[in-house]
Biopython code that builds the backbone (N, CA, C, O; Angstrom):
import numpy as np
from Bio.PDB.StructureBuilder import StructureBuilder

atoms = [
    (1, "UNK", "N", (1.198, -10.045, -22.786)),
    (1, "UNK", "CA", (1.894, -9.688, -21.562)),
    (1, "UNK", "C", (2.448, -10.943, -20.905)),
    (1, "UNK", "O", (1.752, -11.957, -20.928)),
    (2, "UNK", "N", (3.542, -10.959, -20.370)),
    (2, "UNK", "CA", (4.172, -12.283, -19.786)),
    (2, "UNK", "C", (4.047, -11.538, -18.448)),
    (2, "UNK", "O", (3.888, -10.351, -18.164)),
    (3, "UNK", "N", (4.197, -12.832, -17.621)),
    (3, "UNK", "CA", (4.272, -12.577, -16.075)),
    (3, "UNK", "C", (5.029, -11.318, -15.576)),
    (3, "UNK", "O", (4.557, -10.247, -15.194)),
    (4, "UNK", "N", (6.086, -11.645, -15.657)),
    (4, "UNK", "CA", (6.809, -10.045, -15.258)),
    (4, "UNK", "C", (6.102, -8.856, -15.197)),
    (4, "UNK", "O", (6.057, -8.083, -14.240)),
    (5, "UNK", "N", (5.515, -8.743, -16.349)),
    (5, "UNK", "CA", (4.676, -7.599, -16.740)),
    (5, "UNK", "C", (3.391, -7.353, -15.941)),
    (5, "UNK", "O", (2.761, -6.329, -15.679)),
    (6, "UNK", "N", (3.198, -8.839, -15.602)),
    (6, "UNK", "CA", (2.037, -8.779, -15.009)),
    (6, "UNK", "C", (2.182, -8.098, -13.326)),
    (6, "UNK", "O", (1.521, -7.329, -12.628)),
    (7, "UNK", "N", (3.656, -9.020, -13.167)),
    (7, "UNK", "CA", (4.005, -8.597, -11.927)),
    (7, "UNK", "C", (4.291, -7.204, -11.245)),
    (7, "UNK", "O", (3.930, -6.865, -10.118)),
    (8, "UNK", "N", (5.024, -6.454, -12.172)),
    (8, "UNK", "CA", (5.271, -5.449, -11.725)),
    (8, "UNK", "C", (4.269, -4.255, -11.723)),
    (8, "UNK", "O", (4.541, -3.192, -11.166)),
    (9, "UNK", "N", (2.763, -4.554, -12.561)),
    (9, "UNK", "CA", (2.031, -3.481, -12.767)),
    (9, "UNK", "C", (1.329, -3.743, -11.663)),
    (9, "UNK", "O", (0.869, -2.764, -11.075)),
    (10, "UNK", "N", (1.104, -4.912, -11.179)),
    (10, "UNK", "CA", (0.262, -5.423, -9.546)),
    (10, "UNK", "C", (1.068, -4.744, -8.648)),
    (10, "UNK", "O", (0.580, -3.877, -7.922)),
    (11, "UNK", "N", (2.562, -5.111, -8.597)),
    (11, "UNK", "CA", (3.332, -3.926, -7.462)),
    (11, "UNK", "C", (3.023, -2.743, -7.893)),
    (11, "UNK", "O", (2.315, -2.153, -7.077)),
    (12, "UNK", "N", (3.169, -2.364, -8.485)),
    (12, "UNK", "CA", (2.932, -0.763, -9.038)),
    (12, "UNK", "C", (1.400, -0.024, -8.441)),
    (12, "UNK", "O", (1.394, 1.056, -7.851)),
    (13, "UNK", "N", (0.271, -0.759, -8.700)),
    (13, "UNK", "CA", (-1.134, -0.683, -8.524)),
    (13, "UNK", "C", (-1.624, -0.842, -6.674)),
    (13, "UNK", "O", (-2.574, -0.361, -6.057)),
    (14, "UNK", "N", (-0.520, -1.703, -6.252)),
    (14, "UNK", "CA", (-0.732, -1.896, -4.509)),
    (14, "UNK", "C", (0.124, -0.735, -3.602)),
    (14, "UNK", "O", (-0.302, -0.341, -2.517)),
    (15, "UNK", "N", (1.674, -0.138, -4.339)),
    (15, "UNK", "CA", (2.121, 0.440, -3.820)),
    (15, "UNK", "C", (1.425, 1.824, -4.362)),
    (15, "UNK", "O", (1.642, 2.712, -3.538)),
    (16, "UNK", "N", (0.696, 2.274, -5.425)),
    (16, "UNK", "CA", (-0.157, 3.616, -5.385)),
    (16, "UNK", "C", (-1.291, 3.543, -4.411)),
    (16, "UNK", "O", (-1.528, 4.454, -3.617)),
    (17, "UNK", "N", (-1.956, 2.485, -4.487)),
    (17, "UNK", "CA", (-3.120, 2.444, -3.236)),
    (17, "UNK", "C", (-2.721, 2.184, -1.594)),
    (17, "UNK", "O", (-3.508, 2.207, -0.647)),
    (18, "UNK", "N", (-1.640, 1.996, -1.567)),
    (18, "UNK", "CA", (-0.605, 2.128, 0.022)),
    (18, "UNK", "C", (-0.534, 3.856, 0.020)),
    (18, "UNK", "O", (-0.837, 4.517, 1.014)),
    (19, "UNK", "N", (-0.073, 4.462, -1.289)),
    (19, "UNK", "CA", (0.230, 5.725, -1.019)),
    (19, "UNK", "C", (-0.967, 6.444, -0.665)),
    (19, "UNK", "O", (-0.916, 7.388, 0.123)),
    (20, "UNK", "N", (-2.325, 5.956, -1.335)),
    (20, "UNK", "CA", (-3.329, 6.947, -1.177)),
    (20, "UNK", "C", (-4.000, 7.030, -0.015)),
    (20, "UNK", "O", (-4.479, 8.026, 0.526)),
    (21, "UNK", "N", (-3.996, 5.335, 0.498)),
    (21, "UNK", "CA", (-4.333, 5.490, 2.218)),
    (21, "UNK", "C", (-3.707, 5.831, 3.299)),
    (21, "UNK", "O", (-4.330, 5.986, 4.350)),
    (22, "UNK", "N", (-2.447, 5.994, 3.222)),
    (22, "UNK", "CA", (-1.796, 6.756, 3.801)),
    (22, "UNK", "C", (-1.734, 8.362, 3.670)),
    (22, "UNK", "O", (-1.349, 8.939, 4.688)),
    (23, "UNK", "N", (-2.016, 9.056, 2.704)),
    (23, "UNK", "CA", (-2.783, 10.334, 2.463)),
    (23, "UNK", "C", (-4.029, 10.460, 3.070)),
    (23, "UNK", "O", (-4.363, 11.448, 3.724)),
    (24, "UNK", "N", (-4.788, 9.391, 2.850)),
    (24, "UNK", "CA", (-6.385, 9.716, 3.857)),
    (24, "UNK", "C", (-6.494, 9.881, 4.797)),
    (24, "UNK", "O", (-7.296, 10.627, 5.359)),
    (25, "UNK", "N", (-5.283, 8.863, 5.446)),
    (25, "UNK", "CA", (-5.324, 8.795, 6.879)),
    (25, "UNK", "C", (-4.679, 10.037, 7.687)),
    (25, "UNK", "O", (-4.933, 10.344, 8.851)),
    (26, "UNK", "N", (-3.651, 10.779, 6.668)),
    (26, "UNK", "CA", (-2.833, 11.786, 7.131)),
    (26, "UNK", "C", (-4.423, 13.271, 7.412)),
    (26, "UNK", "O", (-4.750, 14.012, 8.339)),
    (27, "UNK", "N", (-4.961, 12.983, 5.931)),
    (27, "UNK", "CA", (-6.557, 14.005, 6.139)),
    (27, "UNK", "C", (-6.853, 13.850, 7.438)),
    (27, "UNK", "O", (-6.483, 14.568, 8.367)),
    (28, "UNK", "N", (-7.870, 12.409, 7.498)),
    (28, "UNK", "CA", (-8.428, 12.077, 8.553)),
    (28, "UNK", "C", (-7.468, 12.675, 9.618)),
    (28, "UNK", "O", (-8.016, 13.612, 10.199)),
    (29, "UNK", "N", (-6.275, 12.439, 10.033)),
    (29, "UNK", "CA", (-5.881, 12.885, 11.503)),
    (29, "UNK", "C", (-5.652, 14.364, 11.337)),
    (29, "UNK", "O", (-5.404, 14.937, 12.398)),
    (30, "UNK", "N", (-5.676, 15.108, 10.272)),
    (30, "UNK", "CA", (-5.008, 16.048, 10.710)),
    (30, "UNK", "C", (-7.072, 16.807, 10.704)),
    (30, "UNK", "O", (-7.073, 17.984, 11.066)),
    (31, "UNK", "N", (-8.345, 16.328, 10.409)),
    (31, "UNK", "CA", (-9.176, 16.557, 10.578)),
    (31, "UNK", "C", (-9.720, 16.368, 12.183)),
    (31, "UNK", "O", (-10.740, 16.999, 12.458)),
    (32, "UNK", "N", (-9.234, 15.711, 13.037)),
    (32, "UNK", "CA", (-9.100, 15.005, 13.988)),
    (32, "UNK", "C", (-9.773, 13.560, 14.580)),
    (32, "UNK", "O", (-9.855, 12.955, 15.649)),
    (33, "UNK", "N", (-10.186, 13.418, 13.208)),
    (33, "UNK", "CA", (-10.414, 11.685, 13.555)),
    (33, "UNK", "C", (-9.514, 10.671, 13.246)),
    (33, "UNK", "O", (-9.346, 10.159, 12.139)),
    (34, "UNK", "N", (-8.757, 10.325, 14.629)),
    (34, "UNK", "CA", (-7.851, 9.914, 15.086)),
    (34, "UNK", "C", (-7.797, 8.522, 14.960)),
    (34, "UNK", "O", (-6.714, 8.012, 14.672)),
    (35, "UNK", "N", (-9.104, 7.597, 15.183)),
    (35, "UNK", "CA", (-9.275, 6.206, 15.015)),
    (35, "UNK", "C", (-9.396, 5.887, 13.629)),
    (35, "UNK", "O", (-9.088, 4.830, 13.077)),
    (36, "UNK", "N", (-9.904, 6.972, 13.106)),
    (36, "UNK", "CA", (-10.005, 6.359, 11.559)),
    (36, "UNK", "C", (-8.332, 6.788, 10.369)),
    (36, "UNK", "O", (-7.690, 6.206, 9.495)),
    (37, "UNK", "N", (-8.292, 8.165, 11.107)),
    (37, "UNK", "CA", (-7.002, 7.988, 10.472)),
    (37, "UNK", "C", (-5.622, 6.950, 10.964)),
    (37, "UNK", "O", (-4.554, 6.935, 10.351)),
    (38, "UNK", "N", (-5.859, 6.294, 11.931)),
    (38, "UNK", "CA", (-4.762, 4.984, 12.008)),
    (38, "UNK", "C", (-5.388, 3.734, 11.190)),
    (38, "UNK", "O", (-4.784, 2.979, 10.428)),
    (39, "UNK", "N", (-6.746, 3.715, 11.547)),
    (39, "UNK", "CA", (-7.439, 2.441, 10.126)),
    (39, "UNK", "C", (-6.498, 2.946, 9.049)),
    (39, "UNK", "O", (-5.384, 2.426, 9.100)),
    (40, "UNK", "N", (-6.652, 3.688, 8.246)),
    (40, "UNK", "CA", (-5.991, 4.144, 7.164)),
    (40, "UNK", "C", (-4.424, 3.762, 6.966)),
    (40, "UNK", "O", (-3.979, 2.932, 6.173)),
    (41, "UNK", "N", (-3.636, 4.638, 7.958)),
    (41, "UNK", "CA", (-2.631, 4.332, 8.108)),
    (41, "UNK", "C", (-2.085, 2.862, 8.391)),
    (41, "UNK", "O", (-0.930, 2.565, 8.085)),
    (42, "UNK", "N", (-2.800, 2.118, 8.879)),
    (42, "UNK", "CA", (-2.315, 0.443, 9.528)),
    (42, "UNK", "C", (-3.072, 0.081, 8.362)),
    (42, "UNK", "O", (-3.226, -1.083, 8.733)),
    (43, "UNK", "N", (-3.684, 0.114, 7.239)),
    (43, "UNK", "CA", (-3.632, -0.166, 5.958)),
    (43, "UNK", "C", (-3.004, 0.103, 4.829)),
    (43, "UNK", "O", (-2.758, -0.836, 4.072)),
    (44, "UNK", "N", (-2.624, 1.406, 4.487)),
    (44, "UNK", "CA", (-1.092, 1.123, 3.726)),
    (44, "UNK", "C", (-0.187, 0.677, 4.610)),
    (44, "UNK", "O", (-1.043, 0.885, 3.751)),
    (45, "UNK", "N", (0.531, 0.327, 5.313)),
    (45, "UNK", "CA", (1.233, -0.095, 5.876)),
    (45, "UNK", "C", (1.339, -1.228, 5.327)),
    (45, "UNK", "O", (2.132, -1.756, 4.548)),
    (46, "UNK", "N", (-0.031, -1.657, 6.112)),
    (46, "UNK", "CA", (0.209, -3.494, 5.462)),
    (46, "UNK", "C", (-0.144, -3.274, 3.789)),
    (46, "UNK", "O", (-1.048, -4.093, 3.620)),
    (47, "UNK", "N", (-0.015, -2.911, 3.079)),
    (47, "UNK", "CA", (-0.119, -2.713, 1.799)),
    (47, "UNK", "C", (1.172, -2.837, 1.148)),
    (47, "UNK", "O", (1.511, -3.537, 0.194)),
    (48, "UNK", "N", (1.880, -1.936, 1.925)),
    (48, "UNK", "CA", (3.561, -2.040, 1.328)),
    (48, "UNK", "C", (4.386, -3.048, 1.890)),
    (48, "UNK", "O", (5.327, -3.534, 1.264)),
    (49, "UNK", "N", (4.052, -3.409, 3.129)),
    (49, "UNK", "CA", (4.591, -5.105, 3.445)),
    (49, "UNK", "C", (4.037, -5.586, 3.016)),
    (49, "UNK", "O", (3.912, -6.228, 4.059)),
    (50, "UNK", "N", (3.072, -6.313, 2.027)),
    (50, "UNK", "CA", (2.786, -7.496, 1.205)),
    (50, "UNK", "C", (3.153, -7.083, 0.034)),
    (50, "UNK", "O", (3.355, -8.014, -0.746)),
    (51, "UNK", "N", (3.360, -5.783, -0.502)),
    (51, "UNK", "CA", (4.678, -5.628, -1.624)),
    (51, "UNK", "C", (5.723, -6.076, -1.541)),
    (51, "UNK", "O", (6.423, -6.765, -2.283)),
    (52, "UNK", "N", (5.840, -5.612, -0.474)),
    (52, "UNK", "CA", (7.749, -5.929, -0.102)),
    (52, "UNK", "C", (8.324, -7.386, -0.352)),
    (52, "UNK", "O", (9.217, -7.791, -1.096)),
    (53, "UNK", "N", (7.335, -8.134, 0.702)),
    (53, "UNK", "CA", (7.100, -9.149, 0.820)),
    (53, "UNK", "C", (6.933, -10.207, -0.524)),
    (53, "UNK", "O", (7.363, -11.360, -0.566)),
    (54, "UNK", "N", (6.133, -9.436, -1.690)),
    (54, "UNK", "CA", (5.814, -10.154, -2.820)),
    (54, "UNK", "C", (7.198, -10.204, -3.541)),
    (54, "UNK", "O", (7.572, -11.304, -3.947)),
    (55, "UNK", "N", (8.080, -8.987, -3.758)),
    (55, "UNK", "CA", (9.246, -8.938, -4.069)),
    (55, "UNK", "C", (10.191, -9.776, -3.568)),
    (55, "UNK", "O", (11.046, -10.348, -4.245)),
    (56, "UNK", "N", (10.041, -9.861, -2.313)),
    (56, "UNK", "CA", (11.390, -10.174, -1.293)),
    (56, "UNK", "C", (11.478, -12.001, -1.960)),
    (56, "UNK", "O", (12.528, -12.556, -2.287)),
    (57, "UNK", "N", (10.244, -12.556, -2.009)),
    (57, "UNK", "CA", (10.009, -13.841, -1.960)),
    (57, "UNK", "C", (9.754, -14.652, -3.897)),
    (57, "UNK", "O", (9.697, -15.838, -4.220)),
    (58, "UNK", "N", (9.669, -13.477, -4.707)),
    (58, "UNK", "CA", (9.683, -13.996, -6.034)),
    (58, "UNK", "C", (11.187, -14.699, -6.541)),
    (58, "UNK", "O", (12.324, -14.474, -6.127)),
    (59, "UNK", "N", (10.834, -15.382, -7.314)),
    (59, "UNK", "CA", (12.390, -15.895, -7.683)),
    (59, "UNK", "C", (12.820, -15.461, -8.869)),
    (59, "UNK", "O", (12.191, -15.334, -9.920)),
    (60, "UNK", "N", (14.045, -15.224, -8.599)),
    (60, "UNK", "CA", (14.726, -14.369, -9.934)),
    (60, "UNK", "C", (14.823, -15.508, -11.180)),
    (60, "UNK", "O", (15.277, -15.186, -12.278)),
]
sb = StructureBuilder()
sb.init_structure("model")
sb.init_model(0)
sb.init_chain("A")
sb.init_seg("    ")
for serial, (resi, resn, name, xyz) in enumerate(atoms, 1):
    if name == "N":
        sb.init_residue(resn, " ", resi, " ")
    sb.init_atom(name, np.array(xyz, "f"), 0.0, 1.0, " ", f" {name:<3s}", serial, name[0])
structure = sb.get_structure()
């Protein structure tokens, strides 16, 4: 595997675990725990900005 490869399966692996805490958190609030479903949510969040971020800043 060369870097690339490496790279994109790490984006791949951070932006599925952004998606899944953002699903928990959607549970959690719609269960009505409200503090824990924004933990959740303000964690994918920052999950997909340090994707973004990893992208935005690699060099072509």
């Amino acid at each position: 595997m060369d870097n690339d490869t490496l790279f994109l399966s790490a984006i791949v692996v951070v932006a599925v675990l952004a998606l899944v805490n953002a699903w928990r958190g959607a549970v959690l609030l719609r269960s009505g725990d409200k503090p824990g479903g924004q933990k959740f949510f303000v964690m994918g969040l920052a999950m997909l900005l340090m994707a973004a971020f990893a992208i935005y800043i690699r060099p072509v």
